[in-house]
C-alpha positions in Angstrom: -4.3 -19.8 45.9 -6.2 -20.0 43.0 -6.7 -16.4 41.2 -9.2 -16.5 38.4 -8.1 -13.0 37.5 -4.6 -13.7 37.2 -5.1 -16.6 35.2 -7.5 -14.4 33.0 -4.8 -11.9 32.5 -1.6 -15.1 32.2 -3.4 -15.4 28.5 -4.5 -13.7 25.1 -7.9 -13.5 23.8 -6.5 -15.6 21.0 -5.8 -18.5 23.7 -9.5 -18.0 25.5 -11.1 -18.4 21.5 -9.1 -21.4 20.7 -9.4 -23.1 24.2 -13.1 -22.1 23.8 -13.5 -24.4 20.6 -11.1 -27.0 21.7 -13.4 -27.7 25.1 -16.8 -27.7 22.8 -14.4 -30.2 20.2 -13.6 -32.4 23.2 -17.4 -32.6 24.5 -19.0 -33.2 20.8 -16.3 -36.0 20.4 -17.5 -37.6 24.0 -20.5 -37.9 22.1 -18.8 -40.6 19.9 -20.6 -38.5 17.2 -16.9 -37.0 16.5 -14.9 -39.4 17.0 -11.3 -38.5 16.1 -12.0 -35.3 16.2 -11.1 -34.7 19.3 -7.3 -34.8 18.4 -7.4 -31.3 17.5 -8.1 -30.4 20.8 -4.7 -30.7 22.1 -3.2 -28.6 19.0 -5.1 -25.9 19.1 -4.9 -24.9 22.7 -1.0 -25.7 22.4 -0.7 -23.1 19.6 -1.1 -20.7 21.9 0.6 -22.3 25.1 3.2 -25.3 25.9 2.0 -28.7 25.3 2.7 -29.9 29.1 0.8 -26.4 30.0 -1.9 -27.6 27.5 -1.9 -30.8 28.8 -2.7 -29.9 32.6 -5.5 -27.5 31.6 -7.3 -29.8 29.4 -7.2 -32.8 32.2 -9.5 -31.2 34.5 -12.4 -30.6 31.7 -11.8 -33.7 30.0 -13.2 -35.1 33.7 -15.5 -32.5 33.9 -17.3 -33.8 30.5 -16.8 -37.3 31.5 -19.1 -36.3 34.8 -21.6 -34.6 32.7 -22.5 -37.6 31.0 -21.8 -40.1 33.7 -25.3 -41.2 34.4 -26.0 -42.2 30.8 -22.9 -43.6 30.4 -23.6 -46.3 33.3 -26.8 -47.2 32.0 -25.9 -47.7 28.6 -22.4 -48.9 28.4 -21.0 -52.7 27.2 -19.6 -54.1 30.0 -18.7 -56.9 28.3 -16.0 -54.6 26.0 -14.8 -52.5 28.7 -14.0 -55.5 31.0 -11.2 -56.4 28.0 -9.7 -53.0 27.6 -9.8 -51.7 30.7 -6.8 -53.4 32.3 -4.6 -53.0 29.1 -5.6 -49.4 28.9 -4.4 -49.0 32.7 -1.0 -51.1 31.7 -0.6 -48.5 28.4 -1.3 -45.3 30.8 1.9 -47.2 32.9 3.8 -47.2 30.1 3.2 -43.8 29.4 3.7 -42.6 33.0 7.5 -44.5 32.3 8.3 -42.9 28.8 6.7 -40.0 29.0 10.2 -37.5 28.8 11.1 -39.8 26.1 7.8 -39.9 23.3 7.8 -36.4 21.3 4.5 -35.5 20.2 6.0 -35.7 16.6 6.8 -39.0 16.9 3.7 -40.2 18.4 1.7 -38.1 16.5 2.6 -39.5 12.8 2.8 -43.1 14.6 -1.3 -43.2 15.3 -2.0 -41.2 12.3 -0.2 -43.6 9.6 -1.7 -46.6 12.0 -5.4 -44.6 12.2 -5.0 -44.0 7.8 -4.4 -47.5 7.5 -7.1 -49.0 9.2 -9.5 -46.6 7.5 -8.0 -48.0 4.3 -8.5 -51.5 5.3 -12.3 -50.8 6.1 -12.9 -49.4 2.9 -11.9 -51.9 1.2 -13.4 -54.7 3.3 -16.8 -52.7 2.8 -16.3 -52.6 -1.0 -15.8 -56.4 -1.3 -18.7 -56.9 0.8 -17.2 -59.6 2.9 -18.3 -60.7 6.1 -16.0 -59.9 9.1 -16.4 -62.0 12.1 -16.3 -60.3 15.5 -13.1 -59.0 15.7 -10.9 -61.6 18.4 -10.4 -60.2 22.1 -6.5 -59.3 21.1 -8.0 -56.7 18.8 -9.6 -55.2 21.8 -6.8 -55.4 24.5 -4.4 -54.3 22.1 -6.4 -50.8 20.8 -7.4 -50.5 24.8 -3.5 -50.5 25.6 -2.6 -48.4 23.1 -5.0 -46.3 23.9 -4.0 -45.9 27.3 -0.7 -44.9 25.7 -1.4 -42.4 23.9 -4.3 -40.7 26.0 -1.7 -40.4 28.8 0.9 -38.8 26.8 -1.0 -36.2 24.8 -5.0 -36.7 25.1 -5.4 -38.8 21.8 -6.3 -41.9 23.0 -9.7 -41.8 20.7 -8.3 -42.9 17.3 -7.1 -46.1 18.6 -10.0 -47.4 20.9 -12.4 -46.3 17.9 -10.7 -49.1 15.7 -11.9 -51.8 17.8 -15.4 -49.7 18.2 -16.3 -49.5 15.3 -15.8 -53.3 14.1 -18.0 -54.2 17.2 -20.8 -52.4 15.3 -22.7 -51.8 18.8 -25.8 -49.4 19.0 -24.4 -45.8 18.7 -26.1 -44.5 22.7 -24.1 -48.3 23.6 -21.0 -47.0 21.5 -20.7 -43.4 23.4 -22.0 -44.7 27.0 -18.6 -47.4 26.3 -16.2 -44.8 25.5 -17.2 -42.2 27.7 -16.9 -45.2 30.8 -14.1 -46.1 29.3 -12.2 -42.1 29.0 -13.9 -41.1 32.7 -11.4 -44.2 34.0 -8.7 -43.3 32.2 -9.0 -39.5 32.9 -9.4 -40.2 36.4 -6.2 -42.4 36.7 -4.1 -39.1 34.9 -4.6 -36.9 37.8 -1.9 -38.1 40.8 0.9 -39.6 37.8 0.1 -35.6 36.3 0.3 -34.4 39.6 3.9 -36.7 40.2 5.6 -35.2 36.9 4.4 -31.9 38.0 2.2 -30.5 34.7 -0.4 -29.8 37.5 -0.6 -26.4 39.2 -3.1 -23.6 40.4 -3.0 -21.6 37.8 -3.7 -24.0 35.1 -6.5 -25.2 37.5 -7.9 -21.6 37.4 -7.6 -21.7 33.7 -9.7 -24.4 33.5 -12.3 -23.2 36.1 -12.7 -20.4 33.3 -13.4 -22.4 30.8 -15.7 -25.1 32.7 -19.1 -23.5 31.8 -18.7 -24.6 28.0 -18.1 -28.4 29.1 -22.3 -29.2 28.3 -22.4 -27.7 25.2 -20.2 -29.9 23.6 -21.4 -32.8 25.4 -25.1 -32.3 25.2 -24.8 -31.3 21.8 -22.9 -34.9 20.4 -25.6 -36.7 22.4 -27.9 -34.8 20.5 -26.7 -35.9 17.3 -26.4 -39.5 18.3 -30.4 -39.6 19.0 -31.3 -37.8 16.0 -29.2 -39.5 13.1 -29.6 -43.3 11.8 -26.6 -45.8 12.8 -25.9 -46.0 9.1 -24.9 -42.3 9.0 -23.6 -41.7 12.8 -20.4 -44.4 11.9 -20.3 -42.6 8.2 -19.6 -39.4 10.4 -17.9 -41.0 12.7 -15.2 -42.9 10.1 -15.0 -39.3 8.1 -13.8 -37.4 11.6 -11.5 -40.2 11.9 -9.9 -39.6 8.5 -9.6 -35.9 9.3 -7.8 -37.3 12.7 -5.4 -39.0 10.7 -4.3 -36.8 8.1 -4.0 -34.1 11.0 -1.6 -36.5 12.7 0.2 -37.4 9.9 0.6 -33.5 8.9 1.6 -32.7 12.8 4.1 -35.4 12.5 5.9 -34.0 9.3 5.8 -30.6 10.1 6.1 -30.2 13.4 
């Protein structure tokens, strides 16, 4: 049975503030509007619980944001871009079912960090030369759509990666969120029976996360907010500066973990 109470009293106050702000982190980065922000998500609930218990409570809201916004998503996503990383997102969510005992969070963690810093590098300097970039080739795509799928299956970062191919498709940002948020409510939805087969699903985790559903449309209502109200120039200014903060958290959690 599923005791709301019991899972109440199973953690601190300190857990219920930091799961608070990771659930409202999660929604805002929906949003696209923080992208790469999201990663800290994951962190700060685990700072106060396991990472597998972390794992399984955050599931369940990260499907309960993708529904929030499901309508808009439909209407405004790029079919066209999710119909090339869809299937190697599914194949990387596979591979992540198969090595998922085997990846440490350390190890994956500095991994998409370095990769994450390097492509922020890259853009920079593109920018700064002014060149022209073509649109980037469909490897690009299936490539950051199986990664990915890798890494969202394994510990809920699967933003940094699928933002690299985002944002060099320089797509309207309601077009860039509707994609991603189509794009996460698939992949979140295919989690749920390989979670339930490793077993990092359970009642009381699902009670957890009852608790905490009520704050899933502030975060979400709040990034689509932003993405109205602030130019396209700006929105991928912010967007590229959460991404950076992404990375060096990454890169930190890698050596220090």
């Amino acid at each position: 049975m599923i005791s709301l109470a019991q899972a109440f009293n199973d953690h601190s106050a300190v857990f219920f503030i930091l799961a608070a702000i990771s659930v409202v982190i999660v929604g805002i980065s929906k949003s696209g509007f923080g992208a790469g922000l999201g990663v800290l998500s994951l962190p700060l609930m685990a700072s106060q619980s396991s990472i597998h218990e972390a794992l399984a409570i955050l599931l369940p809201l990260l499907i309960a944001i993708d529904l929030v916004g499901l309508r808009r998503f439909l209407k405004n996503a790029d079919w066209r871009i999710l119909k090339l990383v869809l299937l190697p997102a599914a194949f990387g969510m596979l591979l992540g079912y198969l090595f998922f005992s085997v990846i440490t969070p350390k190890i994956l963690s500095l991994s998409i960090g370095i990769f994450t810093l390097l492509f922020l590098i890259q853009n920079l300097v593109m920018s700064r030369l002014n060149l022209q970039e073509a649109k980037p080739f469909p490897w690009l795509g299936r490539l950051m759509g199986g990664v990915s799928g890798f890494t969202s299956f394994v510990a809920h970062i699967g933003g940094p990666p699928i933002t690299i191919y985002m944002l060099r498709e320089k797509v309207a940002p309601m077009v860039y969120t509707s994609t991603l948020g189509i794009f996460f409510t698939v992949i979140n939805f295919g989690k749920l029976l390989p979670y339930a087969h490793l077993d990092l699903l359970n009642f009381n985790q699902l009670a957890t996360s009852i608790l905490l559903l009520p704050l899933v449309p502030v975060g979400v209502y709040l990034g689509f907010y932003l993405a109205i109200k602030i130019s396209a120039k700006w929105y991928y200014i912010v967007v590229q500066f959460f991404l950076l903060v992404a990375s060096i958290k990454l890169i930190a959690d890698g050596l220090l973990a």
